[in-house]
C-alpha positions in Angstrom: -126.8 -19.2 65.7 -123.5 -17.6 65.1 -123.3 -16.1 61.2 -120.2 -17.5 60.3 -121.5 -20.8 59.9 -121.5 -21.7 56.5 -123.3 -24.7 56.4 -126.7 -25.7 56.8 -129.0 -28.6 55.9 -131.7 -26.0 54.2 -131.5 -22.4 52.9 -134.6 -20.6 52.5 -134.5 -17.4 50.0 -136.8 -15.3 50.8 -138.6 -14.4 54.6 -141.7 -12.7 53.5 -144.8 -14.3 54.3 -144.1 -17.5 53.1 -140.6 -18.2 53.0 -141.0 -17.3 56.9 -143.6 -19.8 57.6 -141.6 -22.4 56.0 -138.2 -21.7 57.7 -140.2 -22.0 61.2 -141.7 -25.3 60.3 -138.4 -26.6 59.0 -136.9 -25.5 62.2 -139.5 -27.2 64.7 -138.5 -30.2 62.9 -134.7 -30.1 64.5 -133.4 -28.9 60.5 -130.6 -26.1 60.6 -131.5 -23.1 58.8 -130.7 -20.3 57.1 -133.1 -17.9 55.9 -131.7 -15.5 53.4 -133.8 -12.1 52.6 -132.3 -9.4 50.3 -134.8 -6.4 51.5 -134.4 -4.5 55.1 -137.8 -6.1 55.9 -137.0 -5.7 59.7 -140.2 -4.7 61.4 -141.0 -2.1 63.4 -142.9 -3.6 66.7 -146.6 -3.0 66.7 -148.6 0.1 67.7 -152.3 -0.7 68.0 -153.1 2.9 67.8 -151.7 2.9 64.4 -154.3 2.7 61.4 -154.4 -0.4 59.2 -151.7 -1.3 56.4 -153.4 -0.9 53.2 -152.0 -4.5 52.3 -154.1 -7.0 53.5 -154.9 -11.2 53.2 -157.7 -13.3 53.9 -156.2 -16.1 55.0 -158.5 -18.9 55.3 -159.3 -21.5 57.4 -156.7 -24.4 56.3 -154.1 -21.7 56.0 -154.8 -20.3 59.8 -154.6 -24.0 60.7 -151.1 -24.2 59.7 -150.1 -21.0 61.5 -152.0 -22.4 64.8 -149.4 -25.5 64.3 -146.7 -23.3 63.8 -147.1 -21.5 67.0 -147.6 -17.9 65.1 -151.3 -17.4 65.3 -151.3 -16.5 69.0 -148.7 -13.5 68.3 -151.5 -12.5 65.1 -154.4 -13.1 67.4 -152.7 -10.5 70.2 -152.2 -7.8 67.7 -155.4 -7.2 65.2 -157.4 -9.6 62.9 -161.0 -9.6 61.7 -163.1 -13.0 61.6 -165.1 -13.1 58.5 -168.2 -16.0 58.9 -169.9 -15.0 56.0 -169.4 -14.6 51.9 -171.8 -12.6 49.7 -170.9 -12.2 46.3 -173.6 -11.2 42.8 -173.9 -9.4 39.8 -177.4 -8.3 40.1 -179.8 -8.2 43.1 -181.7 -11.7 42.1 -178.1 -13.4 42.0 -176.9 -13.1 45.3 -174.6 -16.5 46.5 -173.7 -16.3 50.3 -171.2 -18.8 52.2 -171.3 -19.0 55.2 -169.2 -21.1 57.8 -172.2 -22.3 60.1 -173.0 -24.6 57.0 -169.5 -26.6 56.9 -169.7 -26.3 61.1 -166.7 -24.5 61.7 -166.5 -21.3 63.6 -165.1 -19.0 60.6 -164.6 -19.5 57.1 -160.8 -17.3 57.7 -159.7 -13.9 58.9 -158.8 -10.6 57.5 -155.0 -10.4 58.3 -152.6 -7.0 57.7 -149.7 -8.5 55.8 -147.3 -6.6 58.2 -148.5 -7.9 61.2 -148.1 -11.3 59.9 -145.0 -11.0 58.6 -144.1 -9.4 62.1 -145.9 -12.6 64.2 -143.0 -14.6 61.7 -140.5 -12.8 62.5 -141.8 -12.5 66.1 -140.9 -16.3 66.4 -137.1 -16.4 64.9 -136.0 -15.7 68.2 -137.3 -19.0 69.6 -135.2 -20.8 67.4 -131.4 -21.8 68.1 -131.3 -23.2 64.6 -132.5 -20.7 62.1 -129.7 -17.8 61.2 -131.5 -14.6 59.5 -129.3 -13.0 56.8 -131.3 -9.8 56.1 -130.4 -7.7 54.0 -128.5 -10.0 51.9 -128.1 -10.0 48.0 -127.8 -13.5 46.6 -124.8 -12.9 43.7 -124.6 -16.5 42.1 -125.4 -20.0 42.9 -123.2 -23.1 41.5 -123.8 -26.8 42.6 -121.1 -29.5 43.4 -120.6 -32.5 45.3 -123.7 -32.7 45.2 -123.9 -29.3 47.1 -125.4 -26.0 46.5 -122.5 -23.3 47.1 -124.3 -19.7 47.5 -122.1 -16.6 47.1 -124.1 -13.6 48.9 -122.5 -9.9 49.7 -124.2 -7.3 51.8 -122.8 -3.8 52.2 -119.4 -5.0 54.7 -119.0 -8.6 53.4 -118.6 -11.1 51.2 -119.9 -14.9 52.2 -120.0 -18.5 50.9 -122.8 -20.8 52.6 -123.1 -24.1 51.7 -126.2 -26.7 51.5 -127.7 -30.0 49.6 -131.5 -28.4 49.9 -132.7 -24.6 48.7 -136.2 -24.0 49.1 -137.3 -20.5 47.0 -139.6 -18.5 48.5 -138.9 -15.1 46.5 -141.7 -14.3 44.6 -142.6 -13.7 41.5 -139.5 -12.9 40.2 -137.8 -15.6 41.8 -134.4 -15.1 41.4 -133.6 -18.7 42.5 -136.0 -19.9 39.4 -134.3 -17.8 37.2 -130.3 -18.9 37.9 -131.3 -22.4 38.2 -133.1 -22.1 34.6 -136.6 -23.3 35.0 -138.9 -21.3 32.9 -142.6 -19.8 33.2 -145.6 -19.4 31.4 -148.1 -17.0 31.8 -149.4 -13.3 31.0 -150.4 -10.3 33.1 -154.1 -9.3 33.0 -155.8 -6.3 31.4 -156.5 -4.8 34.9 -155.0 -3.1 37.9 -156.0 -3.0 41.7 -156.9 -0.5 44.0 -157.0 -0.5 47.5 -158.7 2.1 49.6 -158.7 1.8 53.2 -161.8 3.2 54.9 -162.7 4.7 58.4 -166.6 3.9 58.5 -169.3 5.0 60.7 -170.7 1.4 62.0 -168.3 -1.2 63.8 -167.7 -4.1 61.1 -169.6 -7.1 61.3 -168.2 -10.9 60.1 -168.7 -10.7 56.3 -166.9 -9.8 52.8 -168.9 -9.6 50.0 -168.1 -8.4 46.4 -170.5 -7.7 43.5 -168.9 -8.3 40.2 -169.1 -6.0 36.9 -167.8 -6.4 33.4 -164.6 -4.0 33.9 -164.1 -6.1 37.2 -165.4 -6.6 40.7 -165.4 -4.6 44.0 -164.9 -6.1 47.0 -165.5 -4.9 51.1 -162.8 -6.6 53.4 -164.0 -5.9 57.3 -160.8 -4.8 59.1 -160.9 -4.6 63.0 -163.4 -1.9 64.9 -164.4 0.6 62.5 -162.3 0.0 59.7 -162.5 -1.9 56.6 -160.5 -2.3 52.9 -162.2 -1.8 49.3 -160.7 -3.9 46.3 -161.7 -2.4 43.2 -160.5 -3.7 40.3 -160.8 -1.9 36.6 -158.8 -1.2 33.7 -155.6 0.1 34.2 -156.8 3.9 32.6 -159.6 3.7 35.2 -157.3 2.7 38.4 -154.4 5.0 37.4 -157.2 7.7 37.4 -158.7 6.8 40.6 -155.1 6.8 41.9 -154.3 10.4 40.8 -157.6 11.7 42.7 -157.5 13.2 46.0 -159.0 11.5 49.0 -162.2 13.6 48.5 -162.6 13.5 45.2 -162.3 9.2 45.3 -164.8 9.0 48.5 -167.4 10.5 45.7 -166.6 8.1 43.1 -166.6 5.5 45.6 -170.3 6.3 46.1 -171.5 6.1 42.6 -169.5 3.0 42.2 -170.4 0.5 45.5 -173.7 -0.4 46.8 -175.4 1.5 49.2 -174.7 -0.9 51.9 -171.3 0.5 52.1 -173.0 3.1 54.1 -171.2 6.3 56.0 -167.2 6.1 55.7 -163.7 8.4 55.6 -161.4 7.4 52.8 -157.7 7.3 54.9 -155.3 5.7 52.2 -155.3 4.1 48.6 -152.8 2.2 46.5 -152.8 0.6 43.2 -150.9 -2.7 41.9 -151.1 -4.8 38.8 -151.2 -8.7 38.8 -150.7 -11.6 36.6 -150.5 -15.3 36.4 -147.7 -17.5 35.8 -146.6 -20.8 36.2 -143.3 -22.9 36.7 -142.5 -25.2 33.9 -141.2 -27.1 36.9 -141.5 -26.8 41.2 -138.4 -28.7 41.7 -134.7 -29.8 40.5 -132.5 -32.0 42.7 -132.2 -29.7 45.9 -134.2 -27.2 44.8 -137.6 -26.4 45.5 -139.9 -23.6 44.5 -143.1 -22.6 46.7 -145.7 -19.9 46.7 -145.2 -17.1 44.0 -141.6 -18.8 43.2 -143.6 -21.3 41.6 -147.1 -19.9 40.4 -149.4 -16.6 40.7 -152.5 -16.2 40.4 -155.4 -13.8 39.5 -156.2 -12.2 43.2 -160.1 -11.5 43.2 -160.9 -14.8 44.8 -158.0 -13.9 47.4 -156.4 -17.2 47.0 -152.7 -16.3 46.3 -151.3 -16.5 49.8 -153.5 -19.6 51.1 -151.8 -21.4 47.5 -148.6 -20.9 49.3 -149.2 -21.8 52.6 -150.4 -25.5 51.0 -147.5 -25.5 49.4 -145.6 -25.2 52.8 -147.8 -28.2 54.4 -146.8 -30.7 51.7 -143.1 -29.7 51.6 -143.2 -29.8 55.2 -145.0 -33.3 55.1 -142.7 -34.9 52.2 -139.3 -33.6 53.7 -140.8 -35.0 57.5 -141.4 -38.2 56.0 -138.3 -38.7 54.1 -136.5 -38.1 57.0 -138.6 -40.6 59.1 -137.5 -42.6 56.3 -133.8 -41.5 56.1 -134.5 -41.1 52.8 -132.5 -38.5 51.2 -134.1 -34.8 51.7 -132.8 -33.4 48.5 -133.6 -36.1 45.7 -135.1 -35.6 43.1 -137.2 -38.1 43.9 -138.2 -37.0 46.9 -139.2 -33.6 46.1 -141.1 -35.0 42.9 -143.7 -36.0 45.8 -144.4 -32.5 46.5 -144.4 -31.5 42.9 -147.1 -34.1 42.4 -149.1 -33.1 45.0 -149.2 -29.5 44.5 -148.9 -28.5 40.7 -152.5 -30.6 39.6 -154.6 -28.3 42.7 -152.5 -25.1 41.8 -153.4 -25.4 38.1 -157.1 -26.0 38.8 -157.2 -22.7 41.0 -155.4 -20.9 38.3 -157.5 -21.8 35.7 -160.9 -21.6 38.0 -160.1 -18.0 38.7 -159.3 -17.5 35.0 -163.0 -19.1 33.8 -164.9 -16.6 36.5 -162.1 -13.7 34.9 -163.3 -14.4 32.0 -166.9 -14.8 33.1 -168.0 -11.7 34.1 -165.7 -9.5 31.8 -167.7 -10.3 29.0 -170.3 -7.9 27.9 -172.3 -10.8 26.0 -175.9 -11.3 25.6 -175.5 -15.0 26.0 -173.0 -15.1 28.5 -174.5 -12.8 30.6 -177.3 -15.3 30.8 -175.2 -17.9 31.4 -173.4 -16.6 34.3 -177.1 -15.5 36.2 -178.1 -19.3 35.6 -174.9 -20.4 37.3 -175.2 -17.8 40.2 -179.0 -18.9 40.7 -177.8 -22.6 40.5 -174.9 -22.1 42.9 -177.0 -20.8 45.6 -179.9 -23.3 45.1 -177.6 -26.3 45.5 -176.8 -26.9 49.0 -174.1 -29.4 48.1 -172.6 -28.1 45.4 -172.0 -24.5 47.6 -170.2 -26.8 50.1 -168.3 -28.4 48.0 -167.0 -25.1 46.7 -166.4 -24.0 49.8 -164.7 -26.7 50.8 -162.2 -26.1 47.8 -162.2 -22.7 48.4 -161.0 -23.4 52.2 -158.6 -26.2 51.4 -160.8 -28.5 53.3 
């Protein structure tokens, strides 16, 4: 579609891994679309010789559902992904919980996806679409409503443009800079932790499961990459990470050692990098023709790895409410309408944020009594047949 258009029945702000998704579900639906990016995120074509990206999702098995329907998860599939069947997280040896899809009968609980070759399956599929127009890099300058009309003024480095639309869905992060012009506030904090990721060469060839024992300064995870590779998550006070950060890749490999179980077994440190996290929450997801999704509209605590799989829910019941208004000719950009999404979403992204919060807060504490408490629930977890499933099941958006 020519760029001098200036009007379009959506605008999506932001085309990473989310904001993508949602422009080419928009699009399959007949919708004309412009997807509006402010960072040179064009992506280099794939080279399966190259060593993993140190960022990586598990992406589970509603969220790869979605991408199958989308038409992306072939293009993922014909680069590099890891099935992961299995689940094994404890504290101590006698408290070992293990998931494992064979008990839900399905063939894989999700896969461990390299965020840049799923952002490059998205972009991958722009091409296949007459209606969606790609503004990258673009910097969003001010946005203004009337006539019932959203009127965006955006400027790269040789222009200045004005595009027009009744429907804006965010997709910009946490920082959303949508959220912040329109004026809908957050709540939230940023936890007492940081993140490293390590990426490591290892001597076996990975098998199907991620498991993660948990400690009081925070867990440490092993993400099975494709081959021989794999990712470690360690998360610890922000002294500790920025420590581990400044070491060499030597001098981390040791401290890896002493730190992970001996299962880890023979392995190369290749890369690291550290991030810090934190939680928030819109006060509100929508205003009338404006939507937020994904981290527009909440984060969340990452050791349970559900950030990315919230937002690609968020994406299905957009998708479903703005497919049935239009069955309906109802409106798109109501209030109203968009309310149904709200509805739907905010109660199961609240319950996620606050269920990763109570296991947080868990298994930081160094309490006699809570200590206990957390082995009887581990114990109890594993025991129950049911009650695993069901957690799963919630787990898996199932």
């Amino acid at each position: 579609m020519n760029v001098v258009d200036k009007n379009y029945d959506i605008i999506v702000v932001g085309a990473g891994m989310i904001g993508a998704a949602m422009a080419i579900g928009l699009a399959k639906e007949g919708w004309k679309i412009l997807l509006l990016e402010h960072s040179n995120l064009l992506e280099k074509s794939f080279n399966p010789l190259s060593p993993p990206y140190l960022r990586v999702s598990a992406l589970n098995y509603a969220t790869v559902s979605l991408l199958k329907q989308l038409g992306v998860w072939d293009d993922v599939i014909n680069m590099r992904v890891a099935p992961y069947r299995r689940l094994d997280t404890w504290e101590k040896d006698n408290t070992h919980v293990i998931f494992e899809a064979k008990n839900l009968f399905i063939p894989e609980l999700g896969y461990i996806v390299e965020n840049h070759i799923l952002k490059l399956a998205l972009w991958q599929q722009f091409n296949k679409y007459y209606n969606i127009t790609l503004l990258c890099p673009y910097s969003l300058i001010s946005i203004k409503r009337k006539n019932k009309q959203w009127i965006l003024s955006l400027k790269n480095e040789n222009q200045h443009l004005q595009v027009f639309t009744k429907l804006i869905i965010a997709a910009d992060g946490a920082n959303s800079q949508i959220r912040s012009l329109v004026g809908i506030g957050t709540n939230g904090w940023q936890y007492n932790q940081l993140c490293l990721l390590i990426t490591i060469h290892m001597e076996q060839k990975q098998k199907d499961i991620i498991w993660q024992q948990f400690f009081p300064s925070g867990p440490r995870a092993f993400l099975p990459l494709f081959d021989h590779w794999a990712c470690l998550v360690w998360y610890d006070k922000p002294t500790k990470v920025r420590n581990l950060q400044s070491m060499s890749l030597k001098q981390i490999k040791k401290e890896i050692i002493l730190a992970f179980p001996k299962r880890l077994g023979i392995f190369e440190v290749i890369s690291k990098g550290s991030f810090s996290f934190n939680r928030h929450h819109a006060s509100n997801y929508v205003k009338t023709g404006l939507a937020l999704i994904g981290d527009a509209a909440h984060s969340i605590n990452p050791l349970a790895g559900q950030g990315v799989n919230l937002g690609y829910r968020d994406i299905n019941s957009l998708l479903n409410v703005l497919i049935n208004a239009k069955e309906h000719l109802i409106p798109i950009y109501e209030k109203k309408t968009l309310l149904i999404y709200q509805t739907d979403r905010i109660h199961d992204n609240k319950l996620m944020q606050m269920s990763i919060d109570a296991i947080y807060t868990i298994f930081s504490s160094h309490l006699t009594c809570i200590i206990i408490i957390r082995t009887v629930i581990l114990k109890l977890v594993q025991k129950n047949k049911k009650l695993k499933n069901y957690i799963l099941k919630y787990a898996l958006g199932l």
